[in-house]
C-alpha positions in Angstrom: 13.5 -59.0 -72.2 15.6 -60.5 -69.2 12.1 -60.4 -67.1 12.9 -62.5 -63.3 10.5 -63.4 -60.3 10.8 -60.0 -57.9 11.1 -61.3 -54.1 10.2 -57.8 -53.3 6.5 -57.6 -55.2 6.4 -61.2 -54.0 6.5 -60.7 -50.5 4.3 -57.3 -51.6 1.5 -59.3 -53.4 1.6 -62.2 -50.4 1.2 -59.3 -47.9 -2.1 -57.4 -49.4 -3.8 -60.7 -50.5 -3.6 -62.2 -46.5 -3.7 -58.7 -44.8 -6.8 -56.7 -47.5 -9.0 -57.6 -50.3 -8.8 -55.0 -52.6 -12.3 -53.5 -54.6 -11.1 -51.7 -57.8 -13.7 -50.4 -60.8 -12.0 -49.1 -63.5 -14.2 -46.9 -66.5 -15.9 -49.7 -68.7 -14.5 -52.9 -67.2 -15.8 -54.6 -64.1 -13.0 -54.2 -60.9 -11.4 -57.1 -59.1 -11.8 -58.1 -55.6 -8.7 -60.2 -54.7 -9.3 -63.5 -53.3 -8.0 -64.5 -50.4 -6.7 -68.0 -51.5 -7.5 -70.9 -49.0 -4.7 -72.1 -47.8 -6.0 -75.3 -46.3 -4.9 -77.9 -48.8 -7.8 -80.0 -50.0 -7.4 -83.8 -50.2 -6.9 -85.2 -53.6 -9.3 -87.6 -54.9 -6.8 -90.4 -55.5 -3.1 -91.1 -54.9 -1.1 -89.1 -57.0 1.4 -91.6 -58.3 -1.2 -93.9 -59.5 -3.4 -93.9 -62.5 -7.3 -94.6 -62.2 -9.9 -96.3 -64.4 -13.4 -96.1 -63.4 -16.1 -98.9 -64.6 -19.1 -96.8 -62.8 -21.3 -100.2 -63.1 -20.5 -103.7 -62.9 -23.3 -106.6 -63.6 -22.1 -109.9 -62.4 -25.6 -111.9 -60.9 -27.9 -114.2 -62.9 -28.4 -112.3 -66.1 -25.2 -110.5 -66.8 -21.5 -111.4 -66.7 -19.0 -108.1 -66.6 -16.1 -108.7 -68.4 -12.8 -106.0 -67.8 -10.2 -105.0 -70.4 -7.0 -103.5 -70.0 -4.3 -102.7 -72.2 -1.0 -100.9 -71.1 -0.6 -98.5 -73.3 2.7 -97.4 -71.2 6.4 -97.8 -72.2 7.5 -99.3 -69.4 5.6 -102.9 -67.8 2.3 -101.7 -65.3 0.9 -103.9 -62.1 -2.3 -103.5 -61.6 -5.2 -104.0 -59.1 -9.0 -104.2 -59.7 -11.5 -103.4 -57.1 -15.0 -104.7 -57.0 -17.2 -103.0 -54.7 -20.9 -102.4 -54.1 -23.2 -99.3 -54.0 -22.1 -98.4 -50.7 -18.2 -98.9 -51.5 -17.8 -102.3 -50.0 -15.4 -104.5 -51.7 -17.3 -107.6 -52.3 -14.3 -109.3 -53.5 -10.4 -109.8 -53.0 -8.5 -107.7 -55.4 -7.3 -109.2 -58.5 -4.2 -108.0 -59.3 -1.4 -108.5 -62.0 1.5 -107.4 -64.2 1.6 -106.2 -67.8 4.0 -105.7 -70.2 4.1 -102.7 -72.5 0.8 -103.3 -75.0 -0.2 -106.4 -72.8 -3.7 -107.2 -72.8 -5.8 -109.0 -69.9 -9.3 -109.8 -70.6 -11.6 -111.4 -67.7 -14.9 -111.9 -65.8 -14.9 -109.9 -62.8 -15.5 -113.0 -61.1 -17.0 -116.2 -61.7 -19.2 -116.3 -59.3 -22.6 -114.5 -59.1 -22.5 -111.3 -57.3 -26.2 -109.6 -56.2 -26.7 -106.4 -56.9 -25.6 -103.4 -59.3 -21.9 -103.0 -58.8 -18.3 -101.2 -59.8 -15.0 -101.4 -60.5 -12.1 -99.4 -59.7 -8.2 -100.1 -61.6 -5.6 -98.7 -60.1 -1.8 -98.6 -61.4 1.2 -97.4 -61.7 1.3 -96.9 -65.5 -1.0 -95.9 -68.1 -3.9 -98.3 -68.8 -6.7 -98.2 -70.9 -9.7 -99.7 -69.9 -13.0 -100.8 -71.4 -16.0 -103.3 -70.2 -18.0 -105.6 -72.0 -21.3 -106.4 -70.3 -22.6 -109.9 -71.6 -25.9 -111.8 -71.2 -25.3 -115.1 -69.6 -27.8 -116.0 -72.4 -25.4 -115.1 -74.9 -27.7 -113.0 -76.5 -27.2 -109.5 -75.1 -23.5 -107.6 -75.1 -22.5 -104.2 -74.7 -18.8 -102.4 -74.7 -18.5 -99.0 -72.4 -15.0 -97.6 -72.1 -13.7 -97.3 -68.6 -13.7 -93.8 -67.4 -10.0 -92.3 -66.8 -10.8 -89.3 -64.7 -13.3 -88.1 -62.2 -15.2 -84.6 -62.9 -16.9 -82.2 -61.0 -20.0 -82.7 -63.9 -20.8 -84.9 -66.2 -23.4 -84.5 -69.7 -26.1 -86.8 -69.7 -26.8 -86.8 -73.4 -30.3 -88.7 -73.6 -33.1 -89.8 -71.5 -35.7 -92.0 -73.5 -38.8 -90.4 -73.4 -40.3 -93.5 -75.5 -40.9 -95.1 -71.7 -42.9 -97.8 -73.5 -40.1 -98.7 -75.8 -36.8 -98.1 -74.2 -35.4 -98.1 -70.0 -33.1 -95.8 -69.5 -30.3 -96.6 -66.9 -27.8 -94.8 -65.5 -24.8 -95.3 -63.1 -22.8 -92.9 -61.3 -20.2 -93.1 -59.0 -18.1 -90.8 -56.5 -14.5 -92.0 -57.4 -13.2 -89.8 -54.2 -10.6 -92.3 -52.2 -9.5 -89.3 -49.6 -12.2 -87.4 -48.4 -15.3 -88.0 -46.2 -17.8 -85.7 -47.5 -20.2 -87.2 -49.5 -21.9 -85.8 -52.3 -25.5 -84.2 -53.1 -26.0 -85.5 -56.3 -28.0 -83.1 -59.0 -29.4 -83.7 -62.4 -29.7 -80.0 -64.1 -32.1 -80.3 -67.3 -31.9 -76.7 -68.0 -35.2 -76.1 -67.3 -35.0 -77.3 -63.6 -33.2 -79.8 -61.4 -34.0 -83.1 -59.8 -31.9 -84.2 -56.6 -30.9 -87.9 -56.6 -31.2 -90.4 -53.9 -28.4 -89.1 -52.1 -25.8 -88.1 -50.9 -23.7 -90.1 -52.5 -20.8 -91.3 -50.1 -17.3 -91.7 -51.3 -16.9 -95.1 -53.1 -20.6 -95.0 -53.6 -22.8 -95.9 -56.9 -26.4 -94.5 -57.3 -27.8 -96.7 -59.7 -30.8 -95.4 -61.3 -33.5 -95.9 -64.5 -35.4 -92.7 -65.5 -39.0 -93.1 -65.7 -39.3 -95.8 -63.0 -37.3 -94.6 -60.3 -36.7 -90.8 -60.8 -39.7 -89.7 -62.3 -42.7 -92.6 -61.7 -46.0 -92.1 -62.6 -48.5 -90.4 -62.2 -46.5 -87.1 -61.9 -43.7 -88.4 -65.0 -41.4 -86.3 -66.5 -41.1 -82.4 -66.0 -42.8 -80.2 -68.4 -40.7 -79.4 -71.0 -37.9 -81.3 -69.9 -35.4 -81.6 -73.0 -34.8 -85.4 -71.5 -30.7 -84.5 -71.5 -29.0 -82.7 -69.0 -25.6 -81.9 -66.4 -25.1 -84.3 -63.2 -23.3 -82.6 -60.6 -22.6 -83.7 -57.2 -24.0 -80.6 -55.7 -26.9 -77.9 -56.4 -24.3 -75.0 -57.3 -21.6 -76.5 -59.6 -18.8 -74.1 -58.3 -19.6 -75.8 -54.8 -18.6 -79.0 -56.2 -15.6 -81.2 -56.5 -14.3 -83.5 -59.5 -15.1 -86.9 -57.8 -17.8 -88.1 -60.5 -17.6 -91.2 -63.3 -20.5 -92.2 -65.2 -21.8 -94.4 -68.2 -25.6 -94.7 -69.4 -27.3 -97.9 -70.4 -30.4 -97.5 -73.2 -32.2 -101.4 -72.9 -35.4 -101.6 -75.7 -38.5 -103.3 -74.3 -40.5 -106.3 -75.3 -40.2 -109.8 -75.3 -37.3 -111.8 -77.8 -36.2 -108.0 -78.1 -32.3 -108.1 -77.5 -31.6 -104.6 -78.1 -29.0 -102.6 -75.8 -26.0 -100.3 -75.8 -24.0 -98.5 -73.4 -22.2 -94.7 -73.3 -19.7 -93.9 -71.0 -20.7 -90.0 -70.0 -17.8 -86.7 -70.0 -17.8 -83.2 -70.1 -16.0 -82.6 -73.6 -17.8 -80.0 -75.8 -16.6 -79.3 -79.0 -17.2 -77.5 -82.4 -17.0 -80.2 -84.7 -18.0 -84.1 -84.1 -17.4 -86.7 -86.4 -19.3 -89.8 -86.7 -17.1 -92.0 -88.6 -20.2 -94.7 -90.1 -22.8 -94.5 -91.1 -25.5 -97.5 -92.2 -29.3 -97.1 -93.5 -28.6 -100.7 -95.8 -32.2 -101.7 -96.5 -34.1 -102.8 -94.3 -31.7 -103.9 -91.7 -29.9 -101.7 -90.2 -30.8 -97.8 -89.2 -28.6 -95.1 -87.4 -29.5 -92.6 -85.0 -27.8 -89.5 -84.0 -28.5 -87.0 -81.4 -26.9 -83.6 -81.0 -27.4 -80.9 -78.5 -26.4 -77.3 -78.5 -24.6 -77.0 -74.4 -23.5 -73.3 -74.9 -26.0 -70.1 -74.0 -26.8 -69.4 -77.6 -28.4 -70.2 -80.6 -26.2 -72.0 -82.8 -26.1 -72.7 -86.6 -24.9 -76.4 -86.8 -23.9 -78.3 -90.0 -24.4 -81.6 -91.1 -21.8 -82.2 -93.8 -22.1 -85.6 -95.2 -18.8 -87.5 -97.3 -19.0 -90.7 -99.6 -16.5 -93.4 -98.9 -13.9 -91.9 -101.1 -14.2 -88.8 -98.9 -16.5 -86.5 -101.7 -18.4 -83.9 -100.0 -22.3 -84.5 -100.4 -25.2 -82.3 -100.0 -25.3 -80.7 -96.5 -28.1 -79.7 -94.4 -27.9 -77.2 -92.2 -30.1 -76.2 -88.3 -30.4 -73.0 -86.1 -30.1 -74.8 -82.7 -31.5 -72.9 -79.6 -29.0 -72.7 -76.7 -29.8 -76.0 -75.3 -31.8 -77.7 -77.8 -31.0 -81.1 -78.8 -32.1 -82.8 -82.0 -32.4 -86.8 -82.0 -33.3 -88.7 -85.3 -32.7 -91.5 -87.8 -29.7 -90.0 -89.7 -32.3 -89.9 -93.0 -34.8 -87.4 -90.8 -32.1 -84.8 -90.6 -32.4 -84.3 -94.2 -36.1 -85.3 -95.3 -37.8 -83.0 -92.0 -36.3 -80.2 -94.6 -37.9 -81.7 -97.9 -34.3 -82.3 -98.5 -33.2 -85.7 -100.0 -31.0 -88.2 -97.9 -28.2 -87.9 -99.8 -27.6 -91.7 -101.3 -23.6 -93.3 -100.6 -23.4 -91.2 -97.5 -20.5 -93.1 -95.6 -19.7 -90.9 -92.3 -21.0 -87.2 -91.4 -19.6 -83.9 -90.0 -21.0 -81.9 -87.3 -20.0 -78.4 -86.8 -20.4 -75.0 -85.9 -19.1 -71.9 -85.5 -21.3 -70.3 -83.0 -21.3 -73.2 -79.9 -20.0 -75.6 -78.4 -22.0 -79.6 -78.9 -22.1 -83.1 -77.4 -23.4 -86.5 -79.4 -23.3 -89.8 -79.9 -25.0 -92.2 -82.7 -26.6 -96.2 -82.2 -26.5 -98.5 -84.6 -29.4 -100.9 -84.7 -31.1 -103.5 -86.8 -35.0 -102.7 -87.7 -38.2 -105.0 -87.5 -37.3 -107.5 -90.0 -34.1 -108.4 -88.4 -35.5 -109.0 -85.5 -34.6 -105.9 -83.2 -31.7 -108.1 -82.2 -28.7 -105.6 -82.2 -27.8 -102.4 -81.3 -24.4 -100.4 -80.4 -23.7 -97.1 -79.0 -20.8 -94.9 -80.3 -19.8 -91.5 -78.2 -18.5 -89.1 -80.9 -15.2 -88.0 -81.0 -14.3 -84.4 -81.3 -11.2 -84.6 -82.8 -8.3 -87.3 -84.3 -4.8 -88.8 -83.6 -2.5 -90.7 -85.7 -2.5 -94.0 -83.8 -5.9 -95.5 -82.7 -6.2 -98.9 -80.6 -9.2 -101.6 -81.6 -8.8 -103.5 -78.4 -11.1 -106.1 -78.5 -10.0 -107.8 -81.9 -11.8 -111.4 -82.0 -11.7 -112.9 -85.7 -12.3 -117.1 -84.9 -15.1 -118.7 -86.6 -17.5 -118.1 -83.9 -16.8 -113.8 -83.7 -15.9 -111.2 -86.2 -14.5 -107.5 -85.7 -15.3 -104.5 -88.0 -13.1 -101.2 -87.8 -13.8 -98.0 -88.8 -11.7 -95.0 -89.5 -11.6 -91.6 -91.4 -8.6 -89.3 -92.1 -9.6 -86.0 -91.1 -6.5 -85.0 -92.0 -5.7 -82.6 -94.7 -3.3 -84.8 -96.8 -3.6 -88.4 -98.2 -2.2 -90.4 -95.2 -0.6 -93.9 -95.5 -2.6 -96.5 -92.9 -0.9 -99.5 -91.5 -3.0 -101.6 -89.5 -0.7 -103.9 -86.2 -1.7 -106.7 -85.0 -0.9 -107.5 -81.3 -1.7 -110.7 -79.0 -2.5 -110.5 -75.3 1.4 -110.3 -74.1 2.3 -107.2 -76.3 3.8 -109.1 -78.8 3.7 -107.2 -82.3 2.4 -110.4 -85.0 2.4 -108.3 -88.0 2.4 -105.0 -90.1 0.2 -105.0 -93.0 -0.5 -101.6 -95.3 -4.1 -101.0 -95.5 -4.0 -97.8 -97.8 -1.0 -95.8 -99.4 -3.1 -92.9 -100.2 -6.3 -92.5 -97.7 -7.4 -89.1 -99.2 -8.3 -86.2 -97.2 -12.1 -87.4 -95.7 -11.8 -91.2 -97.3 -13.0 -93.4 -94.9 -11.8 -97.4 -94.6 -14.1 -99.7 -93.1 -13.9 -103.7 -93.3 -13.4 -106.4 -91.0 -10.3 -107.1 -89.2 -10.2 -110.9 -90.9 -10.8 -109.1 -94.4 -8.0 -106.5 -94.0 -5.4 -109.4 -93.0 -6.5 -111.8 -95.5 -4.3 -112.5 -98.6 -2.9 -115.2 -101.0 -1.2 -116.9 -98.2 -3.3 -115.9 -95.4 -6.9 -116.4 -94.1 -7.2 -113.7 -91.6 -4.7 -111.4 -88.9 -2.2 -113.8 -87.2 -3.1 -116.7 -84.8 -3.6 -115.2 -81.2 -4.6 -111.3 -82.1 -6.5 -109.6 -80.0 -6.1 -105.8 -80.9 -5.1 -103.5 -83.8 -3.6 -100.3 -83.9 -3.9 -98.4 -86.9 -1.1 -96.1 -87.6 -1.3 -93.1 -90.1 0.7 -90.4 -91.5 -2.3 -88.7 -90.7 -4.9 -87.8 -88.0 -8.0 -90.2 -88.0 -11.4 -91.4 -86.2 -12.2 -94.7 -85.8 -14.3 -96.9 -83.7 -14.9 -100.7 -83.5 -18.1 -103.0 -83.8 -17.6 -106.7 -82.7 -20.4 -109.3 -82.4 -20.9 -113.3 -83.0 -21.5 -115.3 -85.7 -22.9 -118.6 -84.3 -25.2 -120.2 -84.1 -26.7 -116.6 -85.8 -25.9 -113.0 -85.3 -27.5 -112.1 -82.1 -25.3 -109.4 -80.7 -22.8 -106.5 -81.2 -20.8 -103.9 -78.9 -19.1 -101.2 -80.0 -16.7 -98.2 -79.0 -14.5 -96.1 -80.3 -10.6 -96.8 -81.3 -8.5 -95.5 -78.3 -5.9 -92.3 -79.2 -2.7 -92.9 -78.6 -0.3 -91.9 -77.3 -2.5 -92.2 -74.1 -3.0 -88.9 -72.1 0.2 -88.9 -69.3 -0.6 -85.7 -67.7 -4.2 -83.9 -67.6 -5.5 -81.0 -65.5 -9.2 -79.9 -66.0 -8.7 -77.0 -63.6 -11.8 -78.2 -61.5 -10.0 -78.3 -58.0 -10.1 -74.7 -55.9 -6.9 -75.7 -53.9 -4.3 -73.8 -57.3 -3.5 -70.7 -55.0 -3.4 -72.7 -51.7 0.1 -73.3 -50.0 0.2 -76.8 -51.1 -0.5 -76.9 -54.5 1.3 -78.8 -57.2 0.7 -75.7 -59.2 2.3 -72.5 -58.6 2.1 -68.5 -59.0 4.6 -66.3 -59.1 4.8 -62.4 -60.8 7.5 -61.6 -63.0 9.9 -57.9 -62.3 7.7 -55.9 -63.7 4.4 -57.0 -62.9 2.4 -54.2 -60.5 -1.2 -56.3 -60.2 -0.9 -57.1 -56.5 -3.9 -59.9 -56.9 -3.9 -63.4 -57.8 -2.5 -63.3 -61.5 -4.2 -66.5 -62.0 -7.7 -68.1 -60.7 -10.2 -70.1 -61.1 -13.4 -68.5 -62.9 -15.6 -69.6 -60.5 -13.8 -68.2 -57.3 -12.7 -64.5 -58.3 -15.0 -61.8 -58.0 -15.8 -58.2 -59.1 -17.3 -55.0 -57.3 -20.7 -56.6 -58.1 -20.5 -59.8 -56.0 -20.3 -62.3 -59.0 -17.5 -64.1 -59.8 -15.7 -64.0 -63.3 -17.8 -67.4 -64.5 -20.8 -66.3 -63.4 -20.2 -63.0 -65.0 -19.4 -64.3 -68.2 -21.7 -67.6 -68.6 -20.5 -69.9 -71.5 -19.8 -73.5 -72.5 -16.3 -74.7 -71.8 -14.6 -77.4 -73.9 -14.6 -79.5 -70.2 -16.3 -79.9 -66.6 -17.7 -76.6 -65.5 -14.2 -74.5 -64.4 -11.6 -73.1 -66.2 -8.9 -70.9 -65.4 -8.1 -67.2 -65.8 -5.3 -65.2 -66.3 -6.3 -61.5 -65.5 -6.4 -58.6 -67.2 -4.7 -55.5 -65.1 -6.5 -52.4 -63.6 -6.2 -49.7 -65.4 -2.8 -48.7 -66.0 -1.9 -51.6 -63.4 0.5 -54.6 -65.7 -0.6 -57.7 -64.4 2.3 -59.9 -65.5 2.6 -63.3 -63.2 2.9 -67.1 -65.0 1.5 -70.1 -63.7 3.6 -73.0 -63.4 2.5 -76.8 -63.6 3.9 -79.5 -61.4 7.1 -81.1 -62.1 6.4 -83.9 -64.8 8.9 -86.7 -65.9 8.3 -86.7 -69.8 7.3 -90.5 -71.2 10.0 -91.8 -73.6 6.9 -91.4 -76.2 5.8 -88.4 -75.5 4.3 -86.5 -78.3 2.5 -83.5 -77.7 0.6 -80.6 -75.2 -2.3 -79.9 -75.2 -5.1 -76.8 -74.2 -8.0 -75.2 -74.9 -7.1 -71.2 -74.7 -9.7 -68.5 -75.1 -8.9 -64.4 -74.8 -11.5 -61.6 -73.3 -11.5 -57.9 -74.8 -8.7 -58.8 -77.4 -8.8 -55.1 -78.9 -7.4 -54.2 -75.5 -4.0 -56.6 -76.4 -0.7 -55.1 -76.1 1.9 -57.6 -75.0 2.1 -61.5 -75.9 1.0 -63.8 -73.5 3.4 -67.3 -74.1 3.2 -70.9 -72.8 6.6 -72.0 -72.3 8.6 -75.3 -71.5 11.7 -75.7 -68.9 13.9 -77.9 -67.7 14.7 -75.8 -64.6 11.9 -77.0 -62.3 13.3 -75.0 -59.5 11.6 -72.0 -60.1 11.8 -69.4 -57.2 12.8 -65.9 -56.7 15.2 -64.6 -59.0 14.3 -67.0 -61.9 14.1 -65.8 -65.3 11.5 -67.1 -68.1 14.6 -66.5 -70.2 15.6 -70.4 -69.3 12.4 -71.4 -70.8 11.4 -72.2 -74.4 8.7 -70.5 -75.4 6.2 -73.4 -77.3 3.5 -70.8 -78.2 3.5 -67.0 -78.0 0.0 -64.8 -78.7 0.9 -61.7 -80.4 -1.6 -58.6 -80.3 -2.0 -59.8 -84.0 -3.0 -63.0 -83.1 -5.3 -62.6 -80.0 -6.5 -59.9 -82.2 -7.5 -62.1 -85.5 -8.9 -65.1 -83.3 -12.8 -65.0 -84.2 -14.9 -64.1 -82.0 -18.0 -66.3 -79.4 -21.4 -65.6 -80.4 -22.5 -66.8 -77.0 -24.6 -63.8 -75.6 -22.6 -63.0 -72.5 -19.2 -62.7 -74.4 -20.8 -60.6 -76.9 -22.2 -57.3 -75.7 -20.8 -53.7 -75.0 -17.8 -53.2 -73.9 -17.2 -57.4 -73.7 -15.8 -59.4 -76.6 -14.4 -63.3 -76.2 -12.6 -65.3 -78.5 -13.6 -68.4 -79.4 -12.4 -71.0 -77.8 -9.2 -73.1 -79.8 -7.7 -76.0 -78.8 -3.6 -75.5 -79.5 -1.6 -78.3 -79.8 2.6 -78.2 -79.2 4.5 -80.8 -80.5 7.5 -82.0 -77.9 8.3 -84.9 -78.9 11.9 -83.3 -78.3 11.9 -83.7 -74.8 11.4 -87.1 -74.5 12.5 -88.6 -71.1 13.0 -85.0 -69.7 11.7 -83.9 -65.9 10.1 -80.6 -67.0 7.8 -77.8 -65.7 5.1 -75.6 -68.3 4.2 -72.3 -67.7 1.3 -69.7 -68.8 2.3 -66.4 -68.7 0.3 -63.5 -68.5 1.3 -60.3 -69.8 -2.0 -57.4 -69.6 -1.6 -54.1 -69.2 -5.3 -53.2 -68.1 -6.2 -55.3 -71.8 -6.8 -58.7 -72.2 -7.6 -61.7 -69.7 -6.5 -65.4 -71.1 -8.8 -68.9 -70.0 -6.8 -71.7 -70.3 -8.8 -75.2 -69.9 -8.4 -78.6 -70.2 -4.3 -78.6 -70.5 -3.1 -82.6 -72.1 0.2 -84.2 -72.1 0.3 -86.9 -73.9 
């Protein structure tokens, strides 16, 4: 149908939202009140043309030396500047700044002097980085890799606290990343049980800079009652009061004299329904491996540890009913033998899923008594796989050696090359690693072993990363340590995706209806919903007072928001699109990207589409039939999603989706300057959350 923007309802639907909010119940479902958009533009939290990597702490005095690594994982050469700056924002350095070519490396001290104090570290650019930092004793005993943070969020997961406080500090650093504004932030740690305010407010450009038990929660008093020693940071006490200006990472140190042992996590807000944790190592009595789970959404869950051999055979699984909000730390062995269950034996990598929630983890790596407690690596776990993965800190001289990890979570055998690359981009060599990586096989050696052959000893003189590139999707991460004079360290992280992420929105921001927005609304010919087609779920409200998130508590696959394309009234079509900026497409572009949820699908009539055009100037009179449809929901398919479990979603009258990430290959638009567009199509039936939308 040749639907086009109405200038008429237009002008209508800009009239009644400025001049009348309008309170509507109709039968069984809750009524809108229209929200009268703020049409004050809010300051962004960084120039818009630039890209952003946050290193949320920096170590650089008479123990520690921070080194920064970059990779431009553009297609076109990236200059770059790095900003040092203290807890109060102060640069405490000139800016070092400098030039890469496209997969150029540069890997440095932060400076070489000593620096007092905790510390951080800002990248700015005008391409795509990647970042990471690896925090090394100036003993040479100690080292830890953290990947650089490449957005800001309104809140952030704390997986772990160490409640062992006579074993194990707990440090954590976070940082408001806002360039623009002047209000600072009330920092907030929610442990579901209660909520501790920070030293605060945390200015922007600031760091708080904090370890658990000594300088949050001291003696006598300790640690709450029945605090579940994880939680949410947000930078104020109501998270829908709050802004996306937050980075963080997470330091776990183990006590005790000639005890070495310490790892880093860099902290998100990605939930997900599966998590894959691509090693696993019990060997003896060397090393052990920990992993810790929790259940983030509002009911119980029934979570599934599925365990594979290296040739990718499915082992015995084991299986727990988590409690909204319960998390579950152990040696991997516990999992199974706290059910009278054996480990099973040639377990190589595990998966953790569930139907019923949404989860965060991570695992460590570390060596046991009679290695000495000298090493130790923490891994966050990645939720889901790619077909090219960076190792960018590849180190195989006689003094260092690199290990790689990766698992095809694919559903086809998948052909694995593995590229070496030196510091100025320069491909050194292809190799073939496997021609028929099985569906669930894992590959695991070190990067000197995989390049090593008849005529070769190792990768090619002068490589510093690896990309592995497979026919299909894998998880990966990286361990690296020394050799000489002993092993006395490692770092590790995981393999970075590429292609990078270009183009993200988290719909945090409260500024998509304003005036000034990069985003817009319009309504289509036949919509008759004079409200806001499209919102934020924490800013529309009903006849009761509470807004739509409020309303309908969940966990969300990122931050805290997400947006909402509204059902109608009753007998009211609410039919209006939301339009992204206009985006330049990357010559290796590959795919988009969101999280999409339906509520009361039985109420479906009409499909709801996300489209692509080439048109950008969309205006009155403009007709979706110039766009290319990418993905279009019939009433069949909202209707045959399954459904959330969560407790909110689930009761009369209310039914949710679950939430499903879809993923649009347009690869086919390579170089173009497009817009995308959600389009909402509900004729008093279904409402559609979008979250977390991806270009990459």
């Amino acid at each position: 149908m040749n639907y086009r923007i109405s200038f008429f309802r237009l002008m209508l639907l800009i009239c009644i939202v400025f001049i009348m909010p309008i309170n509507v119940f109709s039968g069984s479902r809750p009524g809108r009140v229209i929200r009268i958009p703020n049409r004050v533009s809010m300051s962004h939290k960084k120039d818009a043309a630039a890209h952003h990597l946050y290193f949320p702490l920096l170590k650089n005095g008479t123990e520690y030396i921070s080194y920064i690594g970059l990779v431009n994982v553009d297609n076109q050469a990236a200059n770059f500047t790095i900003h040092v700056m203290d807890s109060s924002g102060t640069e405490v350095i000139t800016p070092t700044t400098g030039t890469l070519d496209p997969m150029g490396r540069f890997y440095a001290p932060v400076s070489t002097d000593e620096l007092e104090g905790p510390l951080w570290g800002e990248v700015v650019s005008d391409g795509v980085l990647t970042g990471y930092l690896n925090l090394m004793g100036r003993d040479n005993e100690r080292s830890m890799f953290v990947r650089a943070s490449d957005t800001l969020q309104k809140q952030l997961y704390l997986p772990h606290i160490a409640p062992e406080v006579q074993y194990w500090n707990t440090y954590t650093a976070i940082v408001n990343g806002n360039r623009s504004d002047t209000e600072p932030s009330n920092v907030f740690l929610d442990f579901v049980s209660g909520s501790t305010p920070l030293d605060g407010p945390l200015k922007p450009l600031a760091q708080y800079y904090c370890e658990w038990a000594t300088d949050v929660y001291p003696d006598p008093d300790g640690f709450p009652e029945g605090m579940p020693f994880w939680g949410k940071i947000w930078n104020n006490v109501a998270a829908d009061k709050s802004d996306d200006v937050l980075a963080g990472m997470e330091l776990f140190v183990r006590k005790g004299d000639e005890i070495h042992q310490e790892c880093g996590l860099d902290l998100g807000s990605e939930t997900a329904e599966t998590l894959y944790f691509p090693h696993i190592d019990v060997n003896g009595s060397y090393w052990w491996t920990g992993i810790a789970i929790e259940n983030v959404s509002t009911g119980t869950a029934t979570v599934t540890f599925q365990p594979y051999d290296a040739s990718g055979t499915a082992l015995t699984p084991v299986t727990y009913d988590m409690t909204a909000s319960q998390k579950l730390v152990k040696v991997v062995q516990s999992f199974w033998t706290d059910q009278s269950l054996d480990f099973p034996t040639n377990t190589a990598w595990i998966k953790v899923s569930t139907a019923e929630g949404r989860l965060i983890g991570y695992e460590l790596f570390g060596t046991l008594d009679d290695a000495g407690y000298r090493l130790l690596a923490g891994i966050n776990a990645p939720s889901s796989g790619e077909v090219k993965l960076l190792y960018p800190h590849v180190d195989s001289s006689a003094d260092f050696w690199t290990g790689v990890a990766a698992v095809n979570i694919g559903t086809e055998a998948a052909v694995v090359s593995a590229v070496a690359y030196d510091n100025s981009g320069k491909l050194l060599k292809t190799i073939t690693i496997s021609d028929n990586l099985a569906p669930n096989q894992k590959i695991v050696n070190t990067v000197k072993a995989f390049f090593t052959d008849d005529s070769n000893d190792g990768p090619p003189e002068g490589t510093t990363m690896v990309m592995l590139e497979s026919t299909q999707p894998i998880v990966g991460f990286e361990l690296w340590g020394n050799l000489t004079p002993e092993q006395d360290y490692i770092s590790g992280m995981l393999a970075t995706p590429l292609p990078p992420i270009f183009f993200r929105e988290n719909f945090e921001r409260d500024d998509y209806t304003g005036q000034n927005s990069e985003w817009e609304l319009w309504p289509i010919s036949d919509n008759q919903d004079t409200g806001l087609g499209w919102d934020l779920a924490s800013l529309t409200s009903y006849g009761t007072g509470d807004t739509f998130h409020s309303s309908y508590n969940q966990s969300v696959p990122g931050g805290f928001d997400y947006i909402v394309g509204y059902f109608g009234d009753q007998n009211i079509r609410n039919h209006q699109i939301l339009v992204s900026p206009v985006i330049t497409l990357p010559d290796n572009v590959s795919e988009a990207s969101f999280y999409s949820q339906f509520g009361w699908p039985d109420y479906a009539e009409d499909p709801d589409a996300f489209y692509l055009t080439e048109n950008t100037a969309i205006g009155d009179g403009w007709s979706l039939d110039s766009a290319t449809a990418l993905k279009t929901f019939t009433k069949a398919d909202i209707q045959g999603f399954p459904l959330s479990n969560e407790p909110s979603l689930n009761g009369e009258n209310t039914s949710f989706t679950r939430w499903k990430k879809e993923r649009v290959d347009i690869s086919a638009y390579a170089g173009k300057t497009v817009r995308f567009i959600f389009e909402i199509n509900s004729l008093y039936g279904e409402s559609w959350q979008v979250d977390r939308f991806e270009v990459r």
